[in-house]
Residue, then its C-alpha position, 0 to 999 in steps of 0.5 A: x783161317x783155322x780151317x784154310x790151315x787144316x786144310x792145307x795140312x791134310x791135303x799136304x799129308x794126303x799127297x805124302x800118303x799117295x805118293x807112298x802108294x804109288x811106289x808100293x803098288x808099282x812095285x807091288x806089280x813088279x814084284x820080280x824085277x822089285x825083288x831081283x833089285x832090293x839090293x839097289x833101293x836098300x842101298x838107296x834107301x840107307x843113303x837117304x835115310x842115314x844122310x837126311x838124318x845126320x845133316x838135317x834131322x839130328x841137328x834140328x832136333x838138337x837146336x830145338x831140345x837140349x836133351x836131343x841127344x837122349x832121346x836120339x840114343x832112346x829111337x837107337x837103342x829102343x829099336x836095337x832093343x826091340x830086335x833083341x827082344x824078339x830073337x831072344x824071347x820070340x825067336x829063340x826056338x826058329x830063325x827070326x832073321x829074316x822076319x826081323x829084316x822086314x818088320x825093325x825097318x818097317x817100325x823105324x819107318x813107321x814112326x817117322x812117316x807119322x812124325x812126318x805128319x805132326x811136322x805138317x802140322x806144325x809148318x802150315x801153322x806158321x804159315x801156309x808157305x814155310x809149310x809149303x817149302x817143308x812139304x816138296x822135301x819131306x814128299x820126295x823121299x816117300x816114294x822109295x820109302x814105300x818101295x823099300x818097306x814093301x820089299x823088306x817085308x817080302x823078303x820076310x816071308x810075308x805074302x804079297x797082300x800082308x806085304x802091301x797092307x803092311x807097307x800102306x800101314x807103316x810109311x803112307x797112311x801114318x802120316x795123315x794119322x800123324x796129322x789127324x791126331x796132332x792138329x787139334x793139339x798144335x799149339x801145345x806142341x812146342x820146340x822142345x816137344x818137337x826137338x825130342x820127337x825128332x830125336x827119337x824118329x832120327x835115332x830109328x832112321x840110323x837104326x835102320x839105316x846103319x844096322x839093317x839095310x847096310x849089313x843086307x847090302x853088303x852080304x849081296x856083294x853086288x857091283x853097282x851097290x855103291x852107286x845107289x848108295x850115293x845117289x841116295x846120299x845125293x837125293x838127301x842132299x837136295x831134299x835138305x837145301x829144298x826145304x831151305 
C-alpha cells in the first residue's frame, strides 16, 4: 500500500514538473514572441496567483493553523525583506531593478512549487482519489508558471540557458524535491505544520503577485493587460471549484 501510495505521489509530481518544462521550453523556442507578450503572461500570472491565493490558499491555511496569519505576514514580509536587502547591501553600488524583477518572483515561486510537492504527499496519503482531485488543480497553473519564471528572468539580464536552468530549478523540478523529502516524513506532518507552510507559500504569492508583476505591468500601459489579468482570475476560479 505504502509503495502504490508513493508511487502515485511521484508519478503526480513528476507529471507537474513536466508540464512546467514544457511551458519553459516552448517559450524558450519562442522567445521573441515570449518576450514581446511577457506583459500579458505577467498580468495572467498575477491573476492567477494573487486570486488562488486569497480565495483557496489563505483560507486553508488559516482553518488548519490558528497562527496562520503570522506565518503568512513571514512569506510577505520575508520576500519584501529579501528585496530590501539586496538593493540596499547588494545593489547599492549598480542598478538592481531588473535583477530583482527575475529572481523575488522566482523565489516566491520556488518555494510554492516544493510546497506543491509536500501537498502531494500529503493528499495521496488520505488516499489515492482525494490526492486525485487535488493533482488536476495544482497541475494546471504549472504551465504559465514555468512561462512566467523563464521571461522575468530574461528580462533580468540572464542569458537564455541560466534563464532555462533557473526556471526548470525554481517551478518544475521542486516539486518532486518537494515530495522526495517530505513522504518519508508524512505522518509527522500534521494540519498545523501543513496550515503554517501554506501560509508562508501564500504570503510569497501576493508578494509576488502584488508587489512585482502588477506594478511591471502597469509601467507597460498596454491595452489588453486587463483582460488577461481576468482571465488568470478565472483560471484560479476554476483550479479552485476542481479541487472541490
Amino acid at each position: 500500500m505504502l509503495t502504490s501510495t508513493f508511487g502515485s505521489v511521484l508519478l503526480a509530481s513528476m507529471l507537474a514538473c513536466l508540464v512546467t518544462t514544457i511551458g519553459i521550453y516552448i517559450i524558450a523556442k519562442y522567445e521573441k514572441w515570449g518576450n514581446q507578450n511577457i506583459v500579458y503572461f505577467m498580468s495572467f500570472a498575477a491573476g492567477v496567483l494573487i486570486s488562488v491565493s486569497f480565495i483557496h490558499i489563505i483560507p486553508k491555511s488559516f482553518g488548519m493553523n490558528e497562527s496562520a496569519p503570522i506565518y503568512l505576514l513571514v512569506g510577505y514580509m520575508g520576500l519584501y525583506l529579501f528585496n530590501r536587502f539586496a538593493t540596499a547591501f547588494v545593489c547599492h553600488e549598480r542598478d538592481c531593478a531588473n535583477l530583482s524583477i527575475g529572481i523575488i518572483p522566482m523565489l516566491g515561486i520556488g518555494l510554492h512549487s516544493f510546497i506543491d510537492g509536500i501537498i502531494y504527499s500529503i493528499t495521496f496519503n488520505v488516499s489515492i482519489f482525494t490526492g486525485t482531485l487535488a493533482a488536476i488543480g495544482m497541475v494546471l497553473h504549472e504551465f504559465p508558471e514555468g512561462i512566467v519564471t523563464f521571461l522575468l528572468l530574461k528580462r533580468a539580464g540572464f542569458s537564455q540557458k541560466k534563464s532555462v536552468l533557473y526556471a526548470f530549478l525554481a517551478a518544475a523540478i521542486s516539486t518532486p524535491l518537494g515530495t522526495l523529502v517530505s513522504f518519508p516524513f508524512i505522518n509527522q506532518i500534521d494540519q498545523a505544520t501543513l496550515g503554517a507552510l501554506l501560509g508562508v507559500s501564500a504570503g510569497a504569492l501576493v508578494y509576488v503577485g502584488a508587489s512585482h508583476l502588477l506594478p511591471a505591468v502597469e509601467k507597460e500601459n498596454r491595452k489588453y493587460t486587463l483582460f488577461s489579468l481576468g482571465a488568470g482570475i478565472l483560471i484560479s476560479v476554476f483550479i479552485v471549484l476542481s479541487k472541490g
